[in-house]
C-alpha positions in Angstrom: -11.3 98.7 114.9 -8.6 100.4 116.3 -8.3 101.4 120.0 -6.5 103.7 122.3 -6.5 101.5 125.7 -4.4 102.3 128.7 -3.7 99.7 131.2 -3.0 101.2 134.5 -1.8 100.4 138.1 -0.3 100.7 141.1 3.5 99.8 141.0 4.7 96.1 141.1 1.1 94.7 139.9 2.8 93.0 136.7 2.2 95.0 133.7 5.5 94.9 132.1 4.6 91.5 132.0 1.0 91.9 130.6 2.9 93.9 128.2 5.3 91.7 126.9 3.2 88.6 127.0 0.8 90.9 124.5 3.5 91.2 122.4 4.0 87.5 122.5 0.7 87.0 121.6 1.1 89.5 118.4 4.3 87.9 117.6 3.0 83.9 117.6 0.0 84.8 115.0 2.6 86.2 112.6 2.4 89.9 113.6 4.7 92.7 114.2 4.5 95.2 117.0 6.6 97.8 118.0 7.7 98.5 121.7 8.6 101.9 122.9 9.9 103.1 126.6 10.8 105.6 127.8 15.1 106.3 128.0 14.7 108.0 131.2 13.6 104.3 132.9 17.2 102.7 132.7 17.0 99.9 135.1 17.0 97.4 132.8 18.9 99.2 130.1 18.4 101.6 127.9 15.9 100.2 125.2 14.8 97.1 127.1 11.0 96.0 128.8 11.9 93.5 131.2 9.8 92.3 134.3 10.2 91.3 137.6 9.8 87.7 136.2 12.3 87.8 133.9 10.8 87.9 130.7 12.3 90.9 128.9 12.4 92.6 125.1 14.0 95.0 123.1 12.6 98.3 122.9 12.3 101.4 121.2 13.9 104.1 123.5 11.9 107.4 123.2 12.9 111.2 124.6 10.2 113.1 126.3 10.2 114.9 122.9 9.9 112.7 120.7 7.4 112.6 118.2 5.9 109.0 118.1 3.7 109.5 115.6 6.9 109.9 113.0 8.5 107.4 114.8 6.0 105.0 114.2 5.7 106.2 110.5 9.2 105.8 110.1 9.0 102.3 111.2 6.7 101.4 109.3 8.4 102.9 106.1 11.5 100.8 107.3 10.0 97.8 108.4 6.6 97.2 106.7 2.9 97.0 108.6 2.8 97.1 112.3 -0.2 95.3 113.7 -0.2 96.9 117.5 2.3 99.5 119.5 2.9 98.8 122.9 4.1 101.4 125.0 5.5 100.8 129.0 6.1 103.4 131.6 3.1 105.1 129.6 3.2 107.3 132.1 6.3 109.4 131.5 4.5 110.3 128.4 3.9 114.0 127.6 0.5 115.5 126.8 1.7 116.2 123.1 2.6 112.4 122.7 -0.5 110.8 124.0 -2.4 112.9 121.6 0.6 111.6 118.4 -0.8 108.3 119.9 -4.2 109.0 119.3 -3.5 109.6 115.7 -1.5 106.2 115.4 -5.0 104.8 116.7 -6.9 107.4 114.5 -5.0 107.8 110.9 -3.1 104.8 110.9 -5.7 102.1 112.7 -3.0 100.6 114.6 -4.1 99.7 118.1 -2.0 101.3 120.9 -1.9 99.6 123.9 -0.5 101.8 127.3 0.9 100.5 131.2 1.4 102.6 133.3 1.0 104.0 136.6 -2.1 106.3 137.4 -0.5 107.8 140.1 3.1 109.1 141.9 3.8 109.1 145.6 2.2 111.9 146.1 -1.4 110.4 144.5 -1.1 112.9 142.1 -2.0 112.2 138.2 1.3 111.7 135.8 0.6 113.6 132.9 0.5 110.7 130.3 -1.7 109.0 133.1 -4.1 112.2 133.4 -4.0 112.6 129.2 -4.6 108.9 128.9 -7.2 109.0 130.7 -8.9 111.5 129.6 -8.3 110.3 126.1 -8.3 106.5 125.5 -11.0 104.6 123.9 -10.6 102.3 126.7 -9.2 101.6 130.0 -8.4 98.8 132.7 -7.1 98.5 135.8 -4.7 95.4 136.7 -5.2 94.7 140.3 -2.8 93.9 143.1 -2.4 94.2 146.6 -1.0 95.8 149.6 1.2 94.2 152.2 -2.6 94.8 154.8 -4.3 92.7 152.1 -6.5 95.5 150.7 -6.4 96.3 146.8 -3.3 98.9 146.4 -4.0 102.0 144.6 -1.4 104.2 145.6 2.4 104.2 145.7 4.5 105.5 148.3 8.0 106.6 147.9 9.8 105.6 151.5 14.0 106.2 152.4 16.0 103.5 154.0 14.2 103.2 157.1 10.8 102.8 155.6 9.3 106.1 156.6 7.7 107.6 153.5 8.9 110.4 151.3 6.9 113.7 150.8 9.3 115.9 149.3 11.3 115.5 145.7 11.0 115.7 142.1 8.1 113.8 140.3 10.6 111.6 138.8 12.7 109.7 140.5 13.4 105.9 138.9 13.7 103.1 141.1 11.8 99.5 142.0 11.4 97.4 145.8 13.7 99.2 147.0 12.4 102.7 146.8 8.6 102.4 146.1 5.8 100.3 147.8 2.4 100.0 146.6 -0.5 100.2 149.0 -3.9 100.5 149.5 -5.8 104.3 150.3 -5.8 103.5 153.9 -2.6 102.5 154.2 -1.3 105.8 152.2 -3.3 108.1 154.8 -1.3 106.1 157.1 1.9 106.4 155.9 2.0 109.5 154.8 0.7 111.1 158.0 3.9 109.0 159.6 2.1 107.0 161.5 4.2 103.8 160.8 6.4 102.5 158.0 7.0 99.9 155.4 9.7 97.5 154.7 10.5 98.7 151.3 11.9 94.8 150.8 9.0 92.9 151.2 10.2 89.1 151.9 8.8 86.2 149.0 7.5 83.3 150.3 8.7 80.2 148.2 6.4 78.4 146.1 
């Protein structure tokens, strides 16, 4: 049966990567999928999933208005029978097009699979996040952690010295250099300015 399921997480915690290895797994059995992103998330180029690992994909660019419902019905016209839609960045996704998704899931039986962050850096709900979660069939959580070792949860936005960022638009694209994830505690912390956070953090080699 058909699912709505979104995947969510605090920044950095590898879900491009679940993503594409999701596709991969469609893809080996035989099985097309369809991957959409949003345009507004450039960093890798428009039209491309690509994570921090380096495994990457083509991509179906979609505007906030978008209807991805026809999309996905025009694809399928084109292309023949889709067996899954991935989306990433889920959650730059408007009300109206988690609910098109729905209907993918609920007229078309095509599973939908969502990653995304839950929250910006201000802990507030994205709107695909909040619509997703009030909507999917079914959700998960990946895990990862914060620099004091505690599971992160929450994303803080810092400037070049660290210190974190409590004013600004919603939006605002960027990676390591601009976001760090971290645990509740550490977000009080932070965000009270009590401290800061490399925004670099450095990798230890294998």
């Amino acid at each position: 049966m058909a699912k709505l399921y979104f995947y969510y997480s605090a920044m950095n915690a590898g879900k491009s990567t679940t993503l594409l290895q999701s596709a991969h797994n469609y893809r080996e059995r035989g099985m097309r999928v369809a991957i959409l992103t949003p345009r507004l998330d450039d960093r890798a180029g428009a039209g491309v999933v690509a994570s921090r690992i380096g495994l990457r994909s083509d991509a179906v660019a979609f505007q906030h208005e978008t209807d991805l419902e026809q999309l996905i019905e025009r694809d399928i016209a084109a292309l023949g029978k889709l067996s899954c839609v991935l989306v990433d960045e889920a959650q730059f996704l408007s009300r109206s097009q988690v609910w098109q998704l729905s209907e993918v899931v609920d007229k078309l039986r095509i599973p939908v699979l969502c990653y995304g962050l839950r929250t910006d850096f201000r802990g507030e709900l994205f709107e695909g996040s909040q619509y997703l979660l009030a909507w999917a069939d079914e959700m998960q959580e990946i895990k990862t952690i914060c620099h004091s070792g505690k599971k992160a949860i929450m994303n803080v936005r810092v400037d070049e010295q660290g210190h974190a960022v409590q004013d600004g638009p919603q939006v605002e694209i960027g990676g390591n250099e601009r976001y760090v994830s971290v645990s509740r505690a550490e977000f009080k912390k932070v965000t009270q300015g009590q401290g800061r956070i490399e925004p670099m953090q450095d990798v230890l080699p294998l």
